[in-house]
C-alpha positions in Angstrom: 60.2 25.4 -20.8 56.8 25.2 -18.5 55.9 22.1 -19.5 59.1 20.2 -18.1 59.2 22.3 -14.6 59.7 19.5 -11.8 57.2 21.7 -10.0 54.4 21.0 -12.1 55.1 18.0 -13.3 53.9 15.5 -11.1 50.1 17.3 -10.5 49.9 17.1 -14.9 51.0 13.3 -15.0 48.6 12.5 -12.5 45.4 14.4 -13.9 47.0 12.9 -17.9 46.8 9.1 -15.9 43.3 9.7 -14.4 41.8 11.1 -17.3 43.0 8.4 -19.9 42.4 5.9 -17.6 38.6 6.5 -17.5 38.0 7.2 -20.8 39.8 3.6 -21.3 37.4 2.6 -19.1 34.4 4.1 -20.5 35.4 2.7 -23.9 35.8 -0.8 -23.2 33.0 -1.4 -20.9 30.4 1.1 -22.9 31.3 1.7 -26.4 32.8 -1.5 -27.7 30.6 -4.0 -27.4 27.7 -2.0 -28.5 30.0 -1.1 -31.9 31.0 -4.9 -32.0 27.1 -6.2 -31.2 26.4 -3.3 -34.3 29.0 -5.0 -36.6 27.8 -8.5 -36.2 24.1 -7.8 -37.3 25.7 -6.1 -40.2 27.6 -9.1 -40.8 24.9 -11.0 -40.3 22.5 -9.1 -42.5 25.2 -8.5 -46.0 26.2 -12.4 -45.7 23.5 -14.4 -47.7 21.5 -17.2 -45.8 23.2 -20.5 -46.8 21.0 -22.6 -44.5 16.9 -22.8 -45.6 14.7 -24.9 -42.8 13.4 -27.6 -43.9 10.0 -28.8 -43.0 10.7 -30.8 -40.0 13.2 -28.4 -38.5 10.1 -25.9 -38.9 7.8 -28.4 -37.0 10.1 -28.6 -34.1 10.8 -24.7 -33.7 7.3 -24.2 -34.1 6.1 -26.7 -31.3 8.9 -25.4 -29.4 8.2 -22.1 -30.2 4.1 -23.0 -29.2 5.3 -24.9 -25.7 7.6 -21.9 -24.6 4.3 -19.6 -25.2 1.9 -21.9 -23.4 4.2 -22.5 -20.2 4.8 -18.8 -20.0 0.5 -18.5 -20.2 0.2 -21.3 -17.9 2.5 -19.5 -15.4 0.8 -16.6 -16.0 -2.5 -17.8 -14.9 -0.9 -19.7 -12.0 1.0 -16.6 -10.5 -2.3 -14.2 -11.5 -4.6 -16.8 -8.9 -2.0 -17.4 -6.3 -2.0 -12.7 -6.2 -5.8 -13.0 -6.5 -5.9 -15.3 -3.6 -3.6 -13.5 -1.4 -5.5 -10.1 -2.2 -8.4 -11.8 -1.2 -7.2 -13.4 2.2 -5.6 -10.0 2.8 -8.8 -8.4 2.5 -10.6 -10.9 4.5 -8.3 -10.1 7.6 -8.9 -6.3 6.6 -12.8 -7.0 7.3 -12.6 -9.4 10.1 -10.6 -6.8 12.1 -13.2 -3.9 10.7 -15.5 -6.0 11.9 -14.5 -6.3 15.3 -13.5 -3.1 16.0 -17.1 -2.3 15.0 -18.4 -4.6 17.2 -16.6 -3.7 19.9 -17.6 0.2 19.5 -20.9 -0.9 19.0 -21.0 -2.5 22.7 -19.6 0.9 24.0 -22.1 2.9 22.5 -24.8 0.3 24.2 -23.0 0.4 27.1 -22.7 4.1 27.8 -26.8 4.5 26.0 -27.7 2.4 29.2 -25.3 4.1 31.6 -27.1 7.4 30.2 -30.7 5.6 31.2 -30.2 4.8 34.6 -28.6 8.1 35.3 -32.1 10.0 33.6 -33.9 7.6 36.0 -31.9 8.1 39.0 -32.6 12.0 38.1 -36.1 11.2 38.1 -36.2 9.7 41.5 -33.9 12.5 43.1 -36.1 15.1 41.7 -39.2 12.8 43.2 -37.0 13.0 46.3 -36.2 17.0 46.5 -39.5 18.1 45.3 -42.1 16.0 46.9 -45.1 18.1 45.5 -43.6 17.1 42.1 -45.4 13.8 41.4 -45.3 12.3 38.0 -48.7 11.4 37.7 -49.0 12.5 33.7 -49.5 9.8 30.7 -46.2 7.7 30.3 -46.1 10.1 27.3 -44.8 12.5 29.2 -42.5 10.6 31.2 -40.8 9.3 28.2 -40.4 13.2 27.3 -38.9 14.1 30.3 -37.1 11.1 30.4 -35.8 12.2 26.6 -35.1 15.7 28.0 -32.9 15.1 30.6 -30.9 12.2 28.6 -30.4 15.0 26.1 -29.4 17.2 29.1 -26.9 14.5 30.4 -25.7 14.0 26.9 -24.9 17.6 25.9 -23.3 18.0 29.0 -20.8 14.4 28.9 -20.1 15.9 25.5 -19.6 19.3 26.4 -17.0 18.8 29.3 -13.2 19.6 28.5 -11.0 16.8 27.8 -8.2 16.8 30.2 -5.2 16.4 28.2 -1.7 15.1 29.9 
């Protein structure tokens, strides 16, 4: 007979073990208690209620029943601020460092506007320099024009130039 071949035997006892042993498993951790938890509200349910509560014992569950509710609001409320409040210290340190970093790009925007200033003026004077006929001797109008010129001039070409890249 196949079945009792000492070949073969051991490998089918094995997988026979293995395979009984986890559906064991599966029963008693999974299925039982659910089918015992389904029993006892049957139970519970067909049995006729022997105990009625009285007034009193009403009272108590109900101001038990009303503390229970307002500790779980009052810890609601409690937990709700203390999240509000960190939300709101969180985004305080979000907008101080905003802030900053404004600030501080702000300053290097005035910085390199004034560098841009002296070197239009410094143009000025070596154009004076090279080109001694050349005399400013318009309106300040003008001036400012030229002045507005060559800081565009500068500009476009600051913002032109390649970045070099390492």
């Amino acid at each position: 007979m196949p079945q009792l071949d000492i070949v073969s035997f051991f490998p089918q006892f094995f997988w026979f073990c293995l395979f009984f042993t986890t559906f064991y498993v599966t029963l008693v951790q999974k299925y039982l208690p659910t089918l015992t938890r389904i029993f006892a509200a049957r139970t519970a349910v067909t049995q006729p209620q022997t105990t009625t509560l009285t007034s009193e014992e009403f009272d108590s569950l109900d101001k038990k029943t009303h503390q229970v509710f307002s500790k779980s609001i009052q810890n609601t409320k409690t937990k709700t601020a203390q999240q509000f409040q960190q939300t709101q210290q969180l985004l305080d340190i979000q907008t101080n460092v905003f802030n900053t970093h404004t600030h501080q790009v702000f300053e290097k925007y005035q910085n390199k506007k004034v560098l841009l200033n002296m070197t239009v003026k410094q143009t000025m004077q070596q154009m004076q320099d090279v080109l001694p006929f050349y005399k400013i001797q318009s309106a300040p109008k003008n001036q400012t024009k030229t002045a507005q010129f060559f800081s565009k001039a500068v500009f476009q070409k600051v913002c032109d130039s390649p970045v070099k890249k390492k």
